[in-house]
Backbone bond lengths (Angstrom), bond angles and torsions (degrees), N, CA, C in turn:
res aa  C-N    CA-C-N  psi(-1)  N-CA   C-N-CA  omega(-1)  CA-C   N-CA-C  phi
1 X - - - 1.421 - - 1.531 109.28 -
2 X 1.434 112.98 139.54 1.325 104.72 178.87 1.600 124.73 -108.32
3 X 1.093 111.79 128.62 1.351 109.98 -175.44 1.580 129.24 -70.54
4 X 1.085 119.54 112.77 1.935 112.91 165.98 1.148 146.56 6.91
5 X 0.926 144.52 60.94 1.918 125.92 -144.06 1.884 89.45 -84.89
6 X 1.290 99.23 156.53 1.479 108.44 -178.11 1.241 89.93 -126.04
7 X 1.681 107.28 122.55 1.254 118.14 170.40 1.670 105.99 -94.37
8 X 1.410 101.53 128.18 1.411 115.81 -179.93 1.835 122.61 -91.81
9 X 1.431 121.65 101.33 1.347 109.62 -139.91 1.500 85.37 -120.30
10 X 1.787 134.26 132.54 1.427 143.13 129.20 1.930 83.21 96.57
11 X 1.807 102.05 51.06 1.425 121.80 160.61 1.641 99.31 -89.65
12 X 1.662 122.12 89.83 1.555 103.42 145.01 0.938 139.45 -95.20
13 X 1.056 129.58 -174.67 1.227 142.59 158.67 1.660 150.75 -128.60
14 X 0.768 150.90 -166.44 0.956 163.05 169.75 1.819 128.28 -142.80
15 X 1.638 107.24 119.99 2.021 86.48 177.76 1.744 75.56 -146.12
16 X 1.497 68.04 152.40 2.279 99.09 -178.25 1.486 111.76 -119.08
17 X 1.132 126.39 121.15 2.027 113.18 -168.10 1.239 80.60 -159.11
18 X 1.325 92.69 175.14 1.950 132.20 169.25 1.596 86.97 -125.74
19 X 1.650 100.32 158.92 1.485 112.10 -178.88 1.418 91.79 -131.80
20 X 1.390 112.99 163.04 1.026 138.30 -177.89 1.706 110.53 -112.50
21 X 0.857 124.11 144.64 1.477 119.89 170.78 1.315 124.29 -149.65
22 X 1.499 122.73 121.80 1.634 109.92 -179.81 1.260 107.75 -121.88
23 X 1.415 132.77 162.51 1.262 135.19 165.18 1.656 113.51 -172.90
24 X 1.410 110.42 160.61 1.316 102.48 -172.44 1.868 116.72 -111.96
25 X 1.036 117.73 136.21 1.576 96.41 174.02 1.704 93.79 -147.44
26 X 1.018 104.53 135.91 1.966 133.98 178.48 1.232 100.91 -48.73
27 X 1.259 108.87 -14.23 1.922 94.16 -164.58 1.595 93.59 -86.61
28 X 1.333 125.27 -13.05 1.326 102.85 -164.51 1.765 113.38 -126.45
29 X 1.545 83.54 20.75 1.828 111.07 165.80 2.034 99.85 -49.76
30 X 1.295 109.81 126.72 1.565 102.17 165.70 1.893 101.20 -140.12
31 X 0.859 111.60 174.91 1.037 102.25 -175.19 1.707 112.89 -106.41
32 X 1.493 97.73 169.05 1.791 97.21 -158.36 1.620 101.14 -152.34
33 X 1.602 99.17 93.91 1.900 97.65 -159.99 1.425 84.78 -88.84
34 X 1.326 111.02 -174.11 1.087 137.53 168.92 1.574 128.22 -42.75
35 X 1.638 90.07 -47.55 1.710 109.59 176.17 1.161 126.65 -81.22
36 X 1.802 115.48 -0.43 1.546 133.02 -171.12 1.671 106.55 -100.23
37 X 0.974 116.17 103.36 1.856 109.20 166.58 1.663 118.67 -71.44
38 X 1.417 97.89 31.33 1.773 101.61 -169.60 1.537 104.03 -117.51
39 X 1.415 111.66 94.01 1.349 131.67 -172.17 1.503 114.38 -64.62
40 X 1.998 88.43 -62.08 0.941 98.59 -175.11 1.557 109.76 -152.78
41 X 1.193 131.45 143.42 1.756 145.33 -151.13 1.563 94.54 -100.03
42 X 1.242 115.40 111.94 2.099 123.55 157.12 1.525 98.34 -89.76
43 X 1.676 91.02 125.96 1.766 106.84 174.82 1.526 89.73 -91.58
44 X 1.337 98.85 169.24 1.325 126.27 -176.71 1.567 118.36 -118.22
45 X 0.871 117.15 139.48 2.165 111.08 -172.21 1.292 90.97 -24.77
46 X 1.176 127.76 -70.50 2.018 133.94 -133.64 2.171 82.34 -57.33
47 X 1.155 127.25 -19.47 1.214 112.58 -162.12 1.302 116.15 -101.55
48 X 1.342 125.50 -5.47 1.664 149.45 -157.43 1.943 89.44 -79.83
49 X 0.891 107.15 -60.21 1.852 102.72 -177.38 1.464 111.56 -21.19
50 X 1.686 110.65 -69.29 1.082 151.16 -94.81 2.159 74.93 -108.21
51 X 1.270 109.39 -37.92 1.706 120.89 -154.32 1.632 83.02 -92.54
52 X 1.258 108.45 161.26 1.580 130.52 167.22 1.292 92.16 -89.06
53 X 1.142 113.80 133.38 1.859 118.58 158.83 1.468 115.07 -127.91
54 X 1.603 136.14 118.50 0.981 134.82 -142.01 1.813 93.67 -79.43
55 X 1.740 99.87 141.40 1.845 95.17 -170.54 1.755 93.84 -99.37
56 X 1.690 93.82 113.03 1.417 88.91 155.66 1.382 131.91 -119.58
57 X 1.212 121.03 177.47 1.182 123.68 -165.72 1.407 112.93 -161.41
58 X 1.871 112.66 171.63 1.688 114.73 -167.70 1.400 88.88 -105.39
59 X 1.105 118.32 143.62 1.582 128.18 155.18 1.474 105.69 -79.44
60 X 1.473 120.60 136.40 1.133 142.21 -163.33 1.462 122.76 46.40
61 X 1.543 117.71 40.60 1.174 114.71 -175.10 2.034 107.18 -78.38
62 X 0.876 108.86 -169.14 1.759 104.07 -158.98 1.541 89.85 -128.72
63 X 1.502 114.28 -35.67 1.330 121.08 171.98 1.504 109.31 -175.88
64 X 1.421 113.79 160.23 1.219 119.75 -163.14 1.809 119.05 -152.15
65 X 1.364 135.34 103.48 1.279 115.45 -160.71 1.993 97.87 -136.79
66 X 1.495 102.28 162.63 1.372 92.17 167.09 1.759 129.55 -83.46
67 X 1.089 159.65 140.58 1.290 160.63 148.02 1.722 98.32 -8.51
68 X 1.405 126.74 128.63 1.256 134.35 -150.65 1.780 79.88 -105.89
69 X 1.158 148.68 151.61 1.280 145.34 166.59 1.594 104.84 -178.12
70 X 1.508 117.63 150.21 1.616 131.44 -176.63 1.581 100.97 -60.60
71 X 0.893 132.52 -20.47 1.928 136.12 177.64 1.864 116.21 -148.00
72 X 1.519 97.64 118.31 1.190 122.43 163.68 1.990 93.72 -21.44
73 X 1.203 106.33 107.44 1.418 118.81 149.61 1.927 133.68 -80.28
74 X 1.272 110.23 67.28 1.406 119.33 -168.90 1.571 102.11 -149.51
75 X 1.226 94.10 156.17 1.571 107.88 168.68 1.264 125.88 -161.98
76 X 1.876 123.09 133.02 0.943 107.91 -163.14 1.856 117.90 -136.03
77 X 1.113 114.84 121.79 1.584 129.82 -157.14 1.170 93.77 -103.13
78 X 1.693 115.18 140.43 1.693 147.13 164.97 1.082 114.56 -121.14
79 X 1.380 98.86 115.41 1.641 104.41 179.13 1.924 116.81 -81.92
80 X 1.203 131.31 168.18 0.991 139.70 170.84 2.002 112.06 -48.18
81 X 1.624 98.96 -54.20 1.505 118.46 176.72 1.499 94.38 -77.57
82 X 1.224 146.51 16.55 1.672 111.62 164.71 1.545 106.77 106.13
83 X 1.318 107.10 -1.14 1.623 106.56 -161.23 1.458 94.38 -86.79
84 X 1.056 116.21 106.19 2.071 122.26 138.58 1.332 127.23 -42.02
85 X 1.361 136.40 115.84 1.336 121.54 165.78 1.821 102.64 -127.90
86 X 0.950 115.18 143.92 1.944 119.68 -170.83 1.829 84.55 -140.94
87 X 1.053 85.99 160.13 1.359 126.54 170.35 1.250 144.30 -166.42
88 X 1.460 108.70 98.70 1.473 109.39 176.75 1.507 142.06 -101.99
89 X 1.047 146.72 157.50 1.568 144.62 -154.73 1.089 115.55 -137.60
């Protein structure tokens, strides 16, 4: 017997987040001896241009905008090994 399918038609939505993002790239390997307490490097806005930041996005989104606020909500950490971390809100 076959069952009904219910097509669900003009379901939106709405979703609000911060993302997380990691990735690694060699170029920004530095080194971190023993005698260095510098783990890891916080950029500052003036430096955000300057970095690749991977562009993502929703497939079939309907619309999509950033959180309107008096200061850029992001932040972005370099690890010793190359590690990228961003965050946006």
């Amino acid at each position: 017997m076959l069952m009904p399918v219910k097509i669900l038609i003009g379901q939106d939505y709405r979703l609000s987040f911060y993302m997380r993002q990691t990735w690694f790239d060699s170029r920004f390997v530095f080194n971190s001896s023993e005698h260095s307490n510098i783990k890891r490097l916080k950029l500052d806005d003036s430096s955000f241009p300057q970095i690749w930041i991977p562009d993502v996005f929703f497939r079939n989104e309907k619309g999509a905008s950033f959180h309107k606020v008096t200061q850029n909500n992001r932040l972005f950490y370099i690890s010793a090994d190359g590690m990228l971390w961003y965050v946006s809100k």
